[in-house]
C-alpha positions as a Markdown table, in Angstrom:
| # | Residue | x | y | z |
|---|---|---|---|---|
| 1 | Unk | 9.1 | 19.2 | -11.4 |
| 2 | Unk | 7.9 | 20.6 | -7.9 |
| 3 | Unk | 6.6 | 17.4 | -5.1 |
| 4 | Unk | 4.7 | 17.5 | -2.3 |
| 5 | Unk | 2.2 | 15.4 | 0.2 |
| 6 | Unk | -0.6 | 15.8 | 1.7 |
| 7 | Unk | -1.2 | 15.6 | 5.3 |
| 8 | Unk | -3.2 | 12.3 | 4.3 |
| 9 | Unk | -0.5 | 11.1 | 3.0 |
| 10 | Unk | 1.4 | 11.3 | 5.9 |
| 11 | Unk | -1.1 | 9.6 | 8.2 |
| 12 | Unk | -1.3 | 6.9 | 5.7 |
| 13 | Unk | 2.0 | 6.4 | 6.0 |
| 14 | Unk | 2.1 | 6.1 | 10.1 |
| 15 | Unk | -0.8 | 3.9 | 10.1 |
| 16 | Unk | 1.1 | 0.8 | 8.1 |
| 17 | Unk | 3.5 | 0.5 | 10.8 |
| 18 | Unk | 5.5 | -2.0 | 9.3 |
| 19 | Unk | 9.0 | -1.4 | 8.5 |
| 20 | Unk | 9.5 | -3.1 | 5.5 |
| 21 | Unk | 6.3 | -2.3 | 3.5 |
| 22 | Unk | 7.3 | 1.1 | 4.1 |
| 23 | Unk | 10.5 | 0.9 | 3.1 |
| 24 | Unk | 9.0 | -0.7 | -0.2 |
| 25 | Unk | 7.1 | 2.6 | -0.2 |
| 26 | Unk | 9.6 | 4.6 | 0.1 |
| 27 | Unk | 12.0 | 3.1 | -2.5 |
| 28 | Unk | 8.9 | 3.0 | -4.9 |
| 29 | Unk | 8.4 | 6.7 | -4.3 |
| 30 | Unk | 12.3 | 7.2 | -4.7 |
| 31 | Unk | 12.0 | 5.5 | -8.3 |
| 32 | Unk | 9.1 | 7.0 | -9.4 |
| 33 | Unk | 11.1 | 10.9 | -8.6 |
| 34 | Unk | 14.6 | 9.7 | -10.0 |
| 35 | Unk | 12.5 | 8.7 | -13.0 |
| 36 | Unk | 10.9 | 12.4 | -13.7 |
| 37 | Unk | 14.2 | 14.3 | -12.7 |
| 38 | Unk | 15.9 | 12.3 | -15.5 |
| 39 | Unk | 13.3 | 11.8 | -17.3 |
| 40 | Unk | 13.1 | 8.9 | -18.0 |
| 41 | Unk | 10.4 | 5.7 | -18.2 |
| 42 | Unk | 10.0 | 4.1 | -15.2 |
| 43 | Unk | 10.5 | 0.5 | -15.1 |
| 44 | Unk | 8.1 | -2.2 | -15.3 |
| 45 | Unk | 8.3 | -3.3 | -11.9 |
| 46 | Unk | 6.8 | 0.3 | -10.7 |
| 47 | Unk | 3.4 | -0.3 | -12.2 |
| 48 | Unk | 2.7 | 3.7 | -13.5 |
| 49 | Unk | -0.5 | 3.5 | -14.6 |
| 50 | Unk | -3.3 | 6.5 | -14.8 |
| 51 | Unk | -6.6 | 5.9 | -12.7 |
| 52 | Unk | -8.5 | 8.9 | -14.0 |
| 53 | Unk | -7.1 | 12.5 | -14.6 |
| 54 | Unk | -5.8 | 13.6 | -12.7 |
| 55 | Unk | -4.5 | 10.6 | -10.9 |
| 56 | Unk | -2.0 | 7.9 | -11.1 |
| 57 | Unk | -1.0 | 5.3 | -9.6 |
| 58 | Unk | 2.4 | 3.1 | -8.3 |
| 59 | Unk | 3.4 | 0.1 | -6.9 |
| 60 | Unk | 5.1 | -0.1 | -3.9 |
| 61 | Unk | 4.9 | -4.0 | -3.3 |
| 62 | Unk | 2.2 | -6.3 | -4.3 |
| 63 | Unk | 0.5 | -4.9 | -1.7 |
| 64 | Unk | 0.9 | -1.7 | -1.8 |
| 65 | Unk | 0.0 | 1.1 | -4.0 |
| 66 | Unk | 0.6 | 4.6 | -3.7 |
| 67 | Unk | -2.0 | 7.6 | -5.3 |
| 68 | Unk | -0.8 | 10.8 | -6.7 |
| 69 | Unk | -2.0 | 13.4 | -8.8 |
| 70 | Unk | 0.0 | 14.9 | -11.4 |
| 71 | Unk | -1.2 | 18.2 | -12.9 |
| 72 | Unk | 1.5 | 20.3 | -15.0 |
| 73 | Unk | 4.8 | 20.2 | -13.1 |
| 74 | Unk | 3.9 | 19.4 | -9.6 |
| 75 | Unk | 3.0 | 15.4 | -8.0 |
| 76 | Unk | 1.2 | 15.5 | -5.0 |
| 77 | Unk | 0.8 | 12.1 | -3.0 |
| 78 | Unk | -2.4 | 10.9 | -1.7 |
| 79 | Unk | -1.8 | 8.2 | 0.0 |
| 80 | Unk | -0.4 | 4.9 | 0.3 |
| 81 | Unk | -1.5 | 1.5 | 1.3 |
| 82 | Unk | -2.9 | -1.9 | 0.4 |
| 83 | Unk | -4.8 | -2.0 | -2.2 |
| 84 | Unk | -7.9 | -2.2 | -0.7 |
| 85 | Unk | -7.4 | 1.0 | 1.1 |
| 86 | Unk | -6.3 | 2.8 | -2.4 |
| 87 | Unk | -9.5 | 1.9 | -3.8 |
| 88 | Unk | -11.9 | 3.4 | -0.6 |
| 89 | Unk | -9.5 | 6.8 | -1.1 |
| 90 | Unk | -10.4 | 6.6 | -4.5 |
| 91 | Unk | -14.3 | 6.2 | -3.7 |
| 92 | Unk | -13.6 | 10.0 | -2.2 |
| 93 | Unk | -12.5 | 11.6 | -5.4 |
């Protein structure tokens, strides 16, 4: 399984600002890739659910969600954010 993000998901990222929800973020993220190296299902707490092909969705807090697409072997994330933002991103696809 190959990762990577996106610019916009970097900016996303520096515009939240706040420590902890990006800690949450970044633990959420952490679950999510421990879960496809082993292989395993993520937990219920994590929220995996598919939007529309080819992306998905996490929960980082609830908050927070982070967007990804997953096509073959290789996630790429979106962006991250409340909710609210999630869906305007989505408006874009």
């Amino acid at each position: 399984m190959r990762y990577r993000d996106l610019p916009a998901y970097r900016r996303s990222l520096k515009s939240i600002g706040d420590s902890k929800r990006l800690d949450s973020i970044h633990k959420a993220v952490s679950n999510l890739l421990d879960c496809f190296e082993k292989r395993t299902a993520p937990p219920a707490g994590l929220g995996l659910k598919p939007l529309r092909p080819p992306l998905w969705e996490i929960r980082a807090s609830r908050e927070d969600r982070i967007v990804f697409s997953w096509k073959e072997d290789l996630i790429t994330f979106l962006a991250a954010g409340a909710h609210d933002d999630v869906k305007r991103l989505l408006s874009r696809f």
